[in-house]
Every structure is written in structure tokens, then in C-alpha cells.
C-alpha positions, 0 to 999 in steps of 0.5 A, spaced: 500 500 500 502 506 497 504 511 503 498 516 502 493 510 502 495 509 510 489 512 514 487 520 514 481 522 517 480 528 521 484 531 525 477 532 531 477 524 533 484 524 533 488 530 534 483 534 538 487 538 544 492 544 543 498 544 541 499 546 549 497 540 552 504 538 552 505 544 557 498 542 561 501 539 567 505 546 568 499 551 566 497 552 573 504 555 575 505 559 570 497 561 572 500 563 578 506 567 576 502 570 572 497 573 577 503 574 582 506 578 577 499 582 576 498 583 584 505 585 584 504 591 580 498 593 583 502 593 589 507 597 586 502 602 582 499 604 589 505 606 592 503 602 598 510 599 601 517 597 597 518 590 602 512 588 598 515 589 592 521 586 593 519 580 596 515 579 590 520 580 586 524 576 589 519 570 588 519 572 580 526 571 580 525 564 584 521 562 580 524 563 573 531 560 576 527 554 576 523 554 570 530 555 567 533 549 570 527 544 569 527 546 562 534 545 561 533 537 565 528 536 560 524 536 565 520 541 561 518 540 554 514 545 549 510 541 543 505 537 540 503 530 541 503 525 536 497 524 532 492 518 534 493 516 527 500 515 528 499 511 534 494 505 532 499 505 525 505 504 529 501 499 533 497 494 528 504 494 524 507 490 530 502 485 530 502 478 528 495 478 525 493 481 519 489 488 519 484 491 515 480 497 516 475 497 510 468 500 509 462 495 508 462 496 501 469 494 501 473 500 499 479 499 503 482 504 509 488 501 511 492 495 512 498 493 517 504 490 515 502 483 516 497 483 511 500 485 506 505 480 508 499 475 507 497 477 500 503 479 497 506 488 496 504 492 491 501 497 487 494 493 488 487 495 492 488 491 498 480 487 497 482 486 490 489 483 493 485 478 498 481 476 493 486 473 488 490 471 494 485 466 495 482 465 488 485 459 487 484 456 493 476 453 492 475 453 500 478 460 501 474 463 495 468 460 499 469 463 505 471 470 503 465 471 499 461 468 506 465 474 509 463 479 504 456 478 505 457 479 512 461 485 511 456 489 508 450 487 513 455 489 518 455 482 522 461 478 525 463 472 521 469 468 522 472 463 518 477 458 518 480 454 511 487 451 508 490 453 502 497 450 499 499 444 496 504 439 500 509 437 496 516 435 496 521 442 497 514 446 497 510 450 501 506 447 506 498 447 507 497 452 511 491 453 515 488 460 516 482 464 519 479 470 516 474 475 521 469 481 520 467 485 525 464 492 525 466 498 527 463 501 534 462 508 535 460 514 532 464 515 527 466 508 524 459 506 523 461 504 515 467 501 517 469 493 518 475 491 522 478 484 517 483 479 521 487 475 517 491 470 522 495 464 521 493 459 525 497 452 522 502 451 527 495 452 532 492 446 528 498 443 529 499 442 536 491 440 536 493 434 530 499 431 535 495 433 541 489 428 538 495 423 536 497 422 542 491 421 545 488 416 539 494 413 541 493 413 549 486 409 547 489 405 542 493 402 548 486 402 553 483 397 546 488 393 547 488 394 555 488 385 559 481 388 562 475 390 559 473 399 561 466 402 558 463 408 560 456 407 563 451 413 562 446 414 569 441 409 565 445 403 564 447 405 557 452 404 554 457 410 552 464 407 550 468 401 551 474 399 549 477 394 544 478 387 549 470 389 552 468 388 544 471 383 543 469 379 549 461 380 547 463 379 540 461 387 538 464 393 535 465 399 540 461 403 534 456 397 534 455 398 541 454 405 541 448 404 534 445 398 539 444 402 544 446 396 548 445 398 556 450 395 561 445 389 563 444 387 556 450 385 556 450 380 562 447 373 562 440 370 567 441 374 573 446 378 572 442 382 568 437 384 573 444 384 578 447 390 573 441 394 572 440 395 580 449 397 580 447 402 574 441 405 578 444 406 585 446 413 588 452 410 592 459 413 591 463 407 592 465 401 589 462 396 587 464 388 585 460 384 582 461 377 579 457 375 573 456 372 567 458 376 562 453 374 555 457 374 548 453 375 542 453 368 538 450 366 545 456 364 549 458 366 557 464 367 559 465 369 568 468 376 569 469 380 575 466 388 574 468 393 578 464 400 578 466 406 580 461 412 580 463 419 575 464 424 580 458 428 577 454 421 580 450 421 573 454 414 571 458 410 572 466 407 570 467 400 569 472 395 569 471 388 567 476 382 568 475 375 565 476 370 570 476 364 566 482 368 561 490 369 562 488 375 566 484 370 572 490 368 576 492 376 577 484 376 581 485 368 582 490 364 587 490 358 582 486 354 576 482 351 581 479 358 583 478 360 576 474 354 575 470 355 582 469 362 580 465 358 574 462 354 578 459 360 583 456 365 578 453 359 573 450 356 579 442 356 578 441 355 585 443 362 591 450 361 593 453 366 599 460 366 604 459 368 610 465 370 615 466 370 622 462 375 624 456 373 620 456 378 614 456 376 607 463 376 604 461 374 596 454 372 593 453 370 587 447 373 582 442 368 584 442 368 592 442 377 590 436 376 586 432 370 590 433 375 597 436 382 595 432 383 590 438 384 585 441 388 590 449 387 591 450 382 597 456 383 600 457 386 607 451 384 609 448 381 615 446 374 614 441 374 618 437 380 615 438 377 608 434 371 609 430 375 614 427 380 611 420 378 610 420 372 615 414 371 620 418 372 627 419 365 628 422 364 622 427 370 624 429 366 630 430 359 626 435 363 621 438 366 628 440 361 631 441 357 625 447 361 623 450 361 630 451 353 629 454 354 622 459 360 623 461 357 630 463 350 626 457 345 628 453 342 622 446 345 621 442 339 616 435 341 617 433 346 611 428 352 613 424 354 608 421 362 608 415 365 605 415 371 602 411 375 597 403 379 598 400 371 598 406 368 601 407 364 595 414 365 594 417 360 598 426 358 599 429 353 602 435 355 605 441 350 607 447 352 611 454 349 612 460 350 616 466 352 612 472 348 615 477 351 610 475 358 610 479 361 615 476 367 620 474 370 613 470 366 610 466 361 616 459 358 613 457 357 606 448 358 605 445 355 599 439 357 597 433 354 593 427 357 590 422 351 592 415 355 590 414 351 584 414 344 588 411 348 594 405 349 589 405 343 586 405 340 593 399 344 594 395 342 588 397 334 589 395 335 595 388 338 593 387 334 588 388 328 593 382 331 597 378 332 590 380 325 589 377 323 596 371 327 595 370 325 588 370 317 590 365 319 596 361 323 591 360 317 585 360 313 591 353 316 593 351 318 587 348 312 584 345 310 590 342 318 592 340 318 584 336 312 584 331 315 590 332 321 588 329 319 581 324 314 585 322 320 589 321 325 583 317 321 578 312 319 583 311 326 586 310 328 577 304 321 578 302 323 583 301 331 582 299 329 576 292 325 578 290 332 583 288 339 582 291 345 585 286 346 590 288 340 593 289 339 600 296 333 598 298 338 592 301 341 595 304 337 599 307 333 594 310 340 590 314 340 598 317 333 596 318 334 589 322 342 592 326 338 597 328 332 592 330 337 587 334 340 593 337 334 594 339 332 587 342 340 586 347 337 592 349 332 589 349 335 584 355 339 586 359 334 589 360 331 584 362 337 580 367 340 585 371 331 584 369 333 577 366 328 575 358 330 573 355 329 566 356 335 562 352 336 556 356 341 552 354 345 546 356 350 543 353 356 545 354 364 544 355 367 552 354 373 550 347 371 548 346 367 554 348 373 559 343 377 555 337 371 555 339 370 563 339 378 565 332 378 569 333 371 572 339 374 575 336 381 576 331 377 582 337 374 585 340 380 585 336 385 592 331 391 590 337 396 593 343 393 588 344 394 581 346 389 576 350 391 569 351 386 564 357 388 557 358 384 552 362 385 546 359 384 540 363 380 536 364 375 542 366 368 540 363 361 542 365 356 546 364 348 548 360 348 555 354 345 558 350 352 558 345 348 564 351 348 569 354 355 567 347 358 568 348 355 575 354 358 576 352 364 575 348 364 580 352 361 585 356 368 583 351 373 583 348 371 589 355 371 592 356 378 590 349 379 593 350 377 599 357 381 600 353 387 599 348 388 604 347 395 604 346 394 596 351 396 591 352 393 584 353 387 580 357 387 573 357 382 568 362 382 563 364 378 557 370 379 552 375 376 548 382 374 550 386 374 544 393 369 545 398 374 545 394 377 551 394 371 555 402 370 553 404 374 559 399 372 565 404 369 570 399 364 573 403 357 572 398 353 570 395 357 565 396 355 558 396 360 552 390 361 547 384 365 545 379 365 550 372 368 553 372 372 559 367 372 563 368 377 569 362 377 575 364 384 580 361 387 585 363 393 590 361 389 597 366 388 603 371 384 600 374 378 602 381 377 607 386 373 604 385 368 608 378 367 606 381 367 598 385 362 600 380 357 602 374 359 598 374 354 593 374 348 599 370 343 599 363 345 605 367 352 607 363 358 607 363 364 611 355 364 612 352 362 618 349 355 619 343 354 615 345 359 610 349 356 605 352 349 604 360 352 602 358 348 596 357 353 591 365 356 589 366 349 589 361 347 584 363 353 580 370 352 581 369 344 578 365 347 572 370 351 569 377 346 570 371 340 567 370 345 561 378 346 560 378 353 563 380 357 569 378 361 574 381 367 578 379 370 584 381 378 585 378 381 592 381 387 597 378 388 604 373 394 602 373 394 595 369 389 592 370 381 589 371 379 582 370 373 579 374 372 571 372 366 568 377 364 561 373 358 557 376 356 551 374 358 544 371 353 540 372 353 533 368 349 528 370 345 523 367 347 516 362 341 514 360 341 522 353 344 523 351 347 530 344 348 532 343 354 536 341 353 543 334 356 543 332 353 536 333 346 540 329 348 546 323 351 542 323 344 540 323 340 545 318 344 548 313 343 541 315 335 540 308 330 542 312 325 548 307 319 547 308 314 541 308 307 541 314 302 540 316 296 544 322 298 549 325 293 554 327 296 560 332 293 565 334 296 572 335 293 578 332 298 582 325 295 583 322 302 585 326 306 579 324 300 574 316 300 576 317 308 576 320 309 569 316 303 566 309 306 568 311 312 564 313 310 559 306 306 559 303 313 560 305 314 554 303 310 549 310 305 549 309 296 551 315 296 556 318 289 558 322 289 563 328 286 566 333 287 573 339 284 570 343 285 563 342 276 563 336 276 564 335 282 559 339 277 554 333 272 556 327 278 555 331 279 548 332 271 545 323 269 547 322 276 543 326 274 538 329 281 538 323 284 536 325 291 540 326 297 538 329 301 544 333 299 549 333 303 556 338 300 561 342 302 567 349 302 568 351 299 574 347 292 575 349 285 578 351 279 574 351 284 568 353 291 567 350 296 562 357 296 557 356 289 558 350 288 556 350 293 550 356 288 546 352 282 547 345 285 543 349 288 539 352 282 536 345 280 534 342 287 532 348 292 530 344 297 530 340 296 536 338 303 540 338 303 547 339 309 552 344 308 559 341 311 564 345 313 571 347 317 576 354 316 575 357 320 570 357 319 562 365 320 562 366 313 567 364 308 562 364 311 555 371 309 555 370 301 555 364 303 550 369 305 545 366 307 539 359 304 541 353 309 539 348 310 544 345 315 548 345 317 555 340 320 560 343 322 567 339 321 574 336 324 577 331 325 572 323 326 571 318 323 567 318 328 562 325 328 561 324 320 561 319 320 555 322 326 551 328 321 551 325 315 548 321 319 543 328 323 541 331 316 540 326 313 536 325 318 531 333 318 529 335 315 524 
């Protein structure tokens, strides 16, 4: 830039004092001088003194000799200051950064020696010299054109690029920045300050920085021991080089998969490692575990945990004990080897020392007992006691004493624990000879809850099995009397009127033996053994059929809610007995709501992946519809919940309920293939949720829809005519059914055993068109007798009838077609069935 280009601006912001101002600091004195000299003279003029005057021209003359003097030390100057211009050129030329001065609109100002030493001397513009200085260089050219739209709308902008070629004997690349900021003040409202620097030895530095640090991590990759950085969720942040390879990923991997901590730890493990990353504590935590690789393999390592100093993570170090690096951690092999065996134990291992607290514990024992907590340093007595009864903790005390102070301890002692104390562990104990003070007594801890459960449901089915026996036992005989009892109260009340004294006497008998036979009923759907008459059915249509007869069970203070969804799926179910057990429900939901309240009703479907997370153990995955029976009544303790399903227990008073009614219910449902759950909270109400089976027809099966079957029974004449033979050896039952079936139109022959029936057949010469026989009969039984005419007339039809259940002999009929009517059963039932039989082709 040529000398007359530098900067000239006006001489008021930059040169704005006298030429005095380098006399400014002496101007009071010579002031003073001045005035001294002025009062002096006046004195003189008055004539009022001459010591006056002589004293003041002795301090004139003191004060010249002075200023003489000062002046000749240099004490005292006379001139000008330097122009401001001069100042900030001298300044800026000193600088090692380039500085442009320009306007907005790009005319240049002034340029220190730095920058023309960046783009070159000569007899050019600046702006234009910046300019071809970066023109062939693509990246420099975009960003000066970056900075010169900022310029010109008077913005800071800074930007940073490379220029040069490297090459053999060259220039190197150089790096640089180039800045634009506008001026501040009032008189520099168009200009810009443009900054050229040259930071490539800057860059430098940061590049050998970075090497050294790339270096540092290559050495942490290839460290013996795996290092991650965990954020505060479990995620994982970083690992080195060892970790990937040990879990079969790539760091980059690791950070795509968003992998967490516990994502890399096998079985309990994971669970142990989710509690580390989720705790506040500051202190280091170890733990063992197994450590999961990606194609599925384990492999045992130690990890050790630190917390960041912020607390929001964690720094981890992992060390494989089955590795070279084991023996650093390990006194030998066989340690190794035990390390293995500790953490893939599928059982709770804990070492305890002398002073009874747990010196290590593997991942199973932490989550059996310390819910995932970590377990070392821990009381053993409060891990195993912590949600034991008062005389369990006092079994465990004493127990540990034994072990620690070396005596053998054989016996286990289990501990429940969970809301319905269903969760169940075995806890052994074993003193520890070869551990020194440090390590005194070994525990190890079992999960008994499946065989607990199993035991309980042997047991349970032990006692259906009795009452089962005892039920089928009776039933056949209760079942004779019962239908003895109930066909002749139908004749007898046949043959009077209403207004007769004996009807109603008779309607009391035949209530009572209806009574009788619902009980045994009931027996034997609790042992599961009744005869079902399952159909498919439409639940959701049977609920909408059954809501006023259910409306009166329900009392005039209640209200009864039934929802059905519309689509509702069918099932296979005997719709009689579901009926009963809705209202064995509903007049419990009753019952439990004396002061009213409301009953609701509803039914859904359950598809399978629904089902697929119940964690009720016996429960098989499926399509089910749920039938739910609610109601807001008092609620029921747990210790009810667990027994209301036995047999004869229930919480009504004597006389008021049998205890009969949820056993009944409980034993229709499982006969039915489904499952039954009860929820109840003291205060809050019961419900009952029923899960039946979806029934799915075959294409080419045809369904009759239940109301068309009843309709027709209800329409169909019971007379006709046809020989029957009956056979049954109760004489009371016999005489009963066989003055029904003439009451009907029917010729009966009658037998009471099945050798005799053979006799009545052979002197008819099978001229019989139908065959009702009792099952179990002396001499000859029921199955048996059917093989034996059917040898003769193949396509005989008979009808068993009995109070056992339909299933207890179909099995040795094979696939022998007959017909089956359950005791007890009333003269129409009887007659409806012949006639059914008879016209089926």
C-alpha cells in the first residue's frame, strides 16, 4: 500500500487538544506567576510599601531560576503530541495478525504490515489483493465471499480454511482464519475491522495433541481388562477394544445398539447390573457375573464400578476370570474354575465370615433375597430375614450361630415371602472348615415355590380325589331315590288339582328332592366328575337371555350391569351348569353387599398374545372368553381367598349356605378346560374372571343354536308307541320309569339284570326297538350288556341311564353309539328321551 493510502481522517477524533497540552501539567504555575506578577504591580502602582515589592520580586526571580533549570533537565518540554493516527499505525504494524480497516462496501482504509505480508506488496487495492490471494484456493474463495456478505450487513463472521499444496521442497498447507467485525462508535459506523491470522502451527499442536491421545486409547483397546463408560441409565457410552471383543461387538456397534450395561450380562446378572447402574452410592462396587457374548456364549468376569464424580454414571472395569488375566484376581486354576462354578450356579450361593456378614454372593442368592441388590457386607441374618414371620427370624438366628461357630446345621428352613406368601426358599447352611476367620459358613439357597405349589395342588387334588370317590360313591345310590322320589311326586301331582289339600304337599317333596339332587349335584362337580352336556353356545347371548333371572337374585337396593362385546366368540360348555354358576356368583356378590351396591357382568375376548404374559403357572396360552362377575361389597381377607374354593367352607352362618357353591363353580370351569381367578381387597369389592376356551368349528360341522333346540323340545308330542325293554335293578326306579313310559303310549318289558335282559331279548326274538338300561347292575353291567345285543342287532338303540357320570364308562364303550340320560331325572325328561331316540335315524 502506497504511503498516502495509510489512514487520514480528521484531525477532531484524533488530534483534538492544543498544541499546549504538552505544557498542561505546568499551566497552573505559570497561572500563578502570572497573577503574582499582576498583584505585584498593583502593589507597586499604589505606592503602598517597597518590602512588598521586593519580596515579590524576589519570588519572580525564584521562580524563573527554576523554570530555567527544569527546562534545561528536560524536565520541561514545549510541543505537540503525536497524532492518534500515528499511534494505532505504529501499533497494528507490530502485530502478528493481519489488519484491515475497510468500509462495508469494501473500499479499503488501511492495512498493517502483516497483511500485506499475507497477500503479497504492491501497487494493488488491498480487497482486490485478498481476493486473488485466495482465488485459487476453492475453500478460501468460499469463505471470503461468506465474509463479504457479512461485511456489508455489518455482522461478525469468522472463518477458518487451508490453502497450499504439500509437496516435496514446497510450501506447506497452511491453515488460516479470516474475521469481520464492525466498527463501534460514532464515527466508524461504515467501517469493518478484517483479521487475517495464521493459525497452522495452532492446528498443529491440536493434530499431535489428538495423536497422542488416539494413541493413549489405542493402548486402553488393547488394555488385559475390559473399561466402558456407563451413562446414569445403564447405557452404554464407550468401551474399549478387549470389552468388544469379549461380547463379540464393535465399540461403534455398541454405541448404534444402544446396548445398556445389563444387556450385556447373562440370567441374573442382568437384573444384578441394572440395580449397580441405578444406585446413588459413591463407592465401589464388585460384582461377579456372567458376562453374555453375542453368538450366545458366557464367559465369568469380575466388574468393578466406580461412580463419575458428577454421580450421573458410572466407570467400569471388567476382568475375565476364566482368561490369562484370572490368576492376577485368582490364587490358582482351581479358583478360576470355582469362580465358574459360583456365578453359573442356578441355585443362591453366599460366604459368610466370622462375624456373620456376607463376604461374596453370587447373582442368584442377590436376586432370590436382595432383590438384585449387591450382597456383600451384609448381615446374614437380615438377608434371609427380611420378610420372615418372627419365628422364622429366630430359626435363621440361631441357625447361623451353629454354622459360623463350626457345628453342622442339616435341617433346611424354608421362608415365605411375597403379598400371598407364595414365594417360598429353602435355605441350607454349612460350616466352612477351610475358610479361615474370613470366610466361616457357606448358605445355599433354593427357590422351592414351584414344588411348594405343586405340593399344594397334589395335595388338593388328593382331597378332590377323596371327595370325588365319596361323591360317585353316593351318587348312584342318592340318584336312584332321588329319581324314585321325583317321578312319583310328577304321578302323583299329576292325578290332583291345585286346590288340593296333598298338592301341595307333594310340590314340598318334589322342592326338597330337587334340593337334594342340586347337592349332589355339586359334589360331584367340585371331584369333577358330573355329566356335562356341552354345546356350543354364544355367552354373550346367554348373559343377555339370563339378565332378569339374575336381576331377582340380585336385592331391590343393588344394581346389576351386564357388557358384552359384540363380536364375542363361542365356546364348548354345558350352558345348564354355567347358568348355575352364575348364580352361585351373583348371589355371592349379593350377599357381600348388604347395604346394596352393584353387580357387573362382563364378557370379552382374550386374544393369545394377551394371555402370553399372565404369570399364573398353570395357565396355558390361547384365545379365550372372559367372563368377569364384580361387585363393590366388603371384600374378602386373604385368608378367606385362600380357602374359598374348599370343599363345605363358607363364611355364612349355619343354615345359610352349604360352602358348596365356589366349589361347584370352581369344578365347572377346570371340567370345561378353563380357569378361574379370584381378585378381592378388604373394602373394595370381589371379582370373579372366568377364561373358557374358544371353540372353533370345523367347516362341514353344523351347530344348532341353543334356543332353536329348546323351542323344540318344548313343541315335540312325548307319547308314541314302540316296544322298549327296560332293565334296572332298582325295583322302585324300574316300576317308576316303566309306568311312564306306559303313560305314554310305549309296551315296556322289563328286566333287573343285563342276563336276564339277554333272556327278555332271545323269547322276543329281538323284536325291540329301544333299549333303556342302567349302568351299574349285578351279574351284568350296562357296557356289558350293550356288546352282547349288539352282536345280534348292530344297530340296536338303547339309552344308559345313571347317576354316575357319562365320562366313567364311555371309555370301555369305545366307539359304541348310544345315548345317555343322567339321574336324577323326571318323567318328562324320561319320555322326551325315548321319543328323541326313536325318531333318529
Amino acid at each position: 500500500m502506497r504511503e498516502h493510502d495509510a489512514i487520514e481522517l480528521p484531525s477532531a477524533p484524533f488530534d483534538a487538544i492544543s498544541p499546549m497540552q504538552g505544557l498542561g501539567s505546568y499551566l497552573p504555575t505559570v497561572g500563578a506567576i502570572v497573577a503574582g506578577a499582576i498583584i505585584a504591580l498593583g502593589v507597586v502602582a499604589s505606592g503602598a510599601g517597597t518590602p512588598v515589592l521586593i519580596a515579590a520580586l524576589v519570588a519572580l526571580a525564584t521562580a524563573g531560576v527554576f523554570f530555567l533549570l527544569a527546562y534545561s533537565a528536560g524536565y520541561i518540554r514545549f510541543g505537540q503530541r503525536l497524532p492518534l493516527a500515528e499511534v494505532v499505525k505504529a501499533a497494528t504494524d507490530g502485530l502478528d495478525v493481519g489488519v484491515m480497516i475497510a468500509r462495508r462496501e469494501g473500499e479499503p482504509v488501511y492495512a498493517n504490515t502483516a497483511f500485506e505480508g499475507f497477500i503479497g506488496r504492491g501497487e494493488r487495492d488491498a480487497v482486490v489483493g485478498l481476493q486473488q490471494f485466495l482465488a485459487s484456493d476453492a475453500a478460501g474463495s468460499a469463505a471470503l465471499f461468506r465474509l463479504t456478505r457479512a461485511a456489508e450487513h455489518g455482522e461478525a463472521l469468522s472463518e477458518e480454511f487451508s490453502i497450499g499444496r504439500m509437496v516435496v521442497g514446497g510450501r506447506p498447507r497452511r491453515t488460516l482464519q479470516l474475521a469481520v467485525n464492525p466498527l463501534a462508535g460514532d464515527g466508524a459506523q461504515e467501517l469493518v475491522l478484517w483479521r487475517l491470522t495464521d493459525v497452522t502451527a495452532d492446528r498443529q499442536r491440536e493434530a499431535n495433541r489428538v495423536a497422542g491421545v488416539e494413541v493413549q486409547l489405542a493402548q486402553f483397546d488393547n488394555a488385559p481388562i475390559g473399561l466402558a463408560s456407563v451413562a446414569a441409565d445403564g447405557t452404554l457410552l464407550h468401551v474399549n477394544g478387549t470389552l468388544g471383543r469379549w461380547i463379540g461387538r464393535t465399540p461403534r456397534a455398541v454405541l448404534d445398539e444402544r446396548l445398556t450395561l445389563a444387556d450385556i450380562a447373562s440370567g441374573d446378572g442382568a437384573a444384578l447390573v441394572s440395580r449397580l447402574t441405578g444406585s446413588e452410592s459413591q463407592e465401589a462396587a464388585t460384582l461377579d457375573f456372567d458376562l453374555a457374548r453375542e453368538d450366545g456364549r458366557v464367559m465369568p468376569a469380575r466388574l468393578l464400578a466406580r461412580a463419575v464424580p458428577s454421580g450421573k454414571g458410572l466407570t467400569v472395569a471388567i476382568v475375565d476370570l476364566a482368561g490369562d488375566g484370572a490368576a492376577e484376581f485368582e490364587e490358582d486354576a482351581s479358583g478360576a474354575r470355582f469362580a465358574r462354578f459360583f456365578q453359573s450356579a442356578p441355585f443362591g450361593i453366599a460366604m459368610l465370615g466370622s462375624d456373620g456378614r456376607i463376604v461374596s454372593a453370587n447373582s442368584s442368592f442377590c436376586r432370590m433375597l436382595l432383590d438384585g441388590a449387591a450382597g456383600t457386607g451384609i448381615a446374614a441374618a437380615d438377608a434371609l430375614g427380611r420378610a420372615a414371620d418372627a419365628e422364622t427370624r429366630k430359626a435363621v438366628d440361631e441357625a447361623l450361630q451353629r454354622v459360623i461357630s463350626g457345628r453342622v446345621h442339616t435341617v433346611p428352613i424354608e421362608i415365605a415371602a411375597g403379598a400371598k406368601r407364595d414365594h417360598v426358599t429353602r435355605v441350607y447352611m454349612s460350616p466352612f472348615a477351610a475358610g479361615g476367620a474370613r470366610e466361616a459358613a457357606i448358605l445355599y439357597v433354593v427357590d422351592a415355590t414351584e414344588q411348594k405349589a405343586l405340593e399344594a395342588r397334589f395335595a388338593q387334588s388328593q382331597k378332590m380325589e377323596v371327595v370325588g370317590k365319596l361323591a360317585g360313591g353316593i351318587a348312584h345310590d342318592f340318584n336312584n331315590m332321588l329319581t324314585a322320589i321325583l317321578g312319583f311326586s310328577d304321578m302323583l301331582l299329576a292325578q290332583h288339582r291345585p286346590k288340593d289339600v296333598a298338592y301341595k304337599d307333594l310340590t314340598n317333596i318334589k322342592a326338597s328332592a330337587n334340593r337334594a339332587a342340586e347337592l349332589v349335584r355339586k359334589l360331584l362337580a367340585l371331584a369333577r366328575q358330573q355329566t356335562l352336556q356341552n354345546e356350543v353356545i354364544n355367552l354373550g347371548e346367554v348373559l343377555t337371555d339370563q339378565f332378569n333371572m339374575l336381576k331377582g337374585f340380585v336385592s331391590e337396593k343393588s344394581e346389576l350391569k351386564i357388557s358384552t362385546s359384540p363380536d364375542l366368540w363361542t365356546v364348548m360348555v354345558d350352558k345348564h351348569e354355567f347358568e348355575q354358576a352364575l348364580y352361585n356368583l351373583v348371589t355371592n356378590a349379593k350377599d357381600a353387599m348388604p347395604d346394596g351396591g352393584t353387580v357387573a357382568i362382563r364378557a370379552r375376548n382374550v386374544p393369545e398374545r394377551e394371555t402370553q404374559k399372565f404369570e399364573n403357572r398353570e395357565f396355558v396360552p390361547g384365545e379365550y372368553v372372559l367372563i368377569e362377575v364384580g361387585d363393590t361389597g366388603h371384600g374378602m381377607s386373604r385368608e378367606v381367598m385362600d380357602k374359598i374354593f374348599e370343599p363345605f367352607f363358607t363364611t355364612k352362618a349355619i343354615g345359610k349356605g352349604t360352602g358348596l357353591g365356589l366349589a361347584s363353580v370352581y369344578g365347572m370351569v377346570k371340567q370345561s378346560g378353563g380357569y378361574i381367578y379370584p381378585e378381592s381387597e378388604v373394602g373394595k369389592g370381589t371379582t370373579f374372571r372366568i377364561y373358557l376356551p374358544r371353540y372353533q368349528a370345523d367347516k362341514d360341522e353344523e351347530v344348532v343354536a341353543p334356543k332353536e333346540k329348546k323351542r323344540e323340545q318344548r313343541a315335540a308330542d312325548l307319547t308314541g308307541t314302540g316296544r322298549v325293554l327296560l332293565v334296572e335293578d332298582e325295583e322302585v326306579v324300574r316300576n317308576f320309569a316303566a309306568r311312564a313310559l306306559k303313560r305314554q303310549g310305549y309296551k315296556v318289558l322289563e328286566a333287573s339284570t343285563g342276563v336276564e335282559a339277554l333272556e327278555v331279548m332271545e323269547k322276543h326274538k329281538g323284536k325291540i326297538d329301544i333299549v333303556v338300561s342302567d349302568v351299574v347292575m349285578p351279574e351284568m353291567d350296562g357296557p356289558t350288556l350293550l356288546k352282547e345285543l349288539r352282536k345280534t342287532n348292530p344297530n340296536l338303540k338303547i339309552i344308559f341311564v345313571s347317576g354316575y357320570p357319562n365320562d366313567a364308562f364311555k371309555s370301555a364303550l369305545g366307539d359304541e353309539d348310544f345315548a345317555f340320560l343322567p339321574k336324577p331325572f323326571s318323567l318328562p325328561q324320561l319320555a322326551a328321551k325315548v321319543k328323541e331316540e326313536l325318531s333318529r335315524e
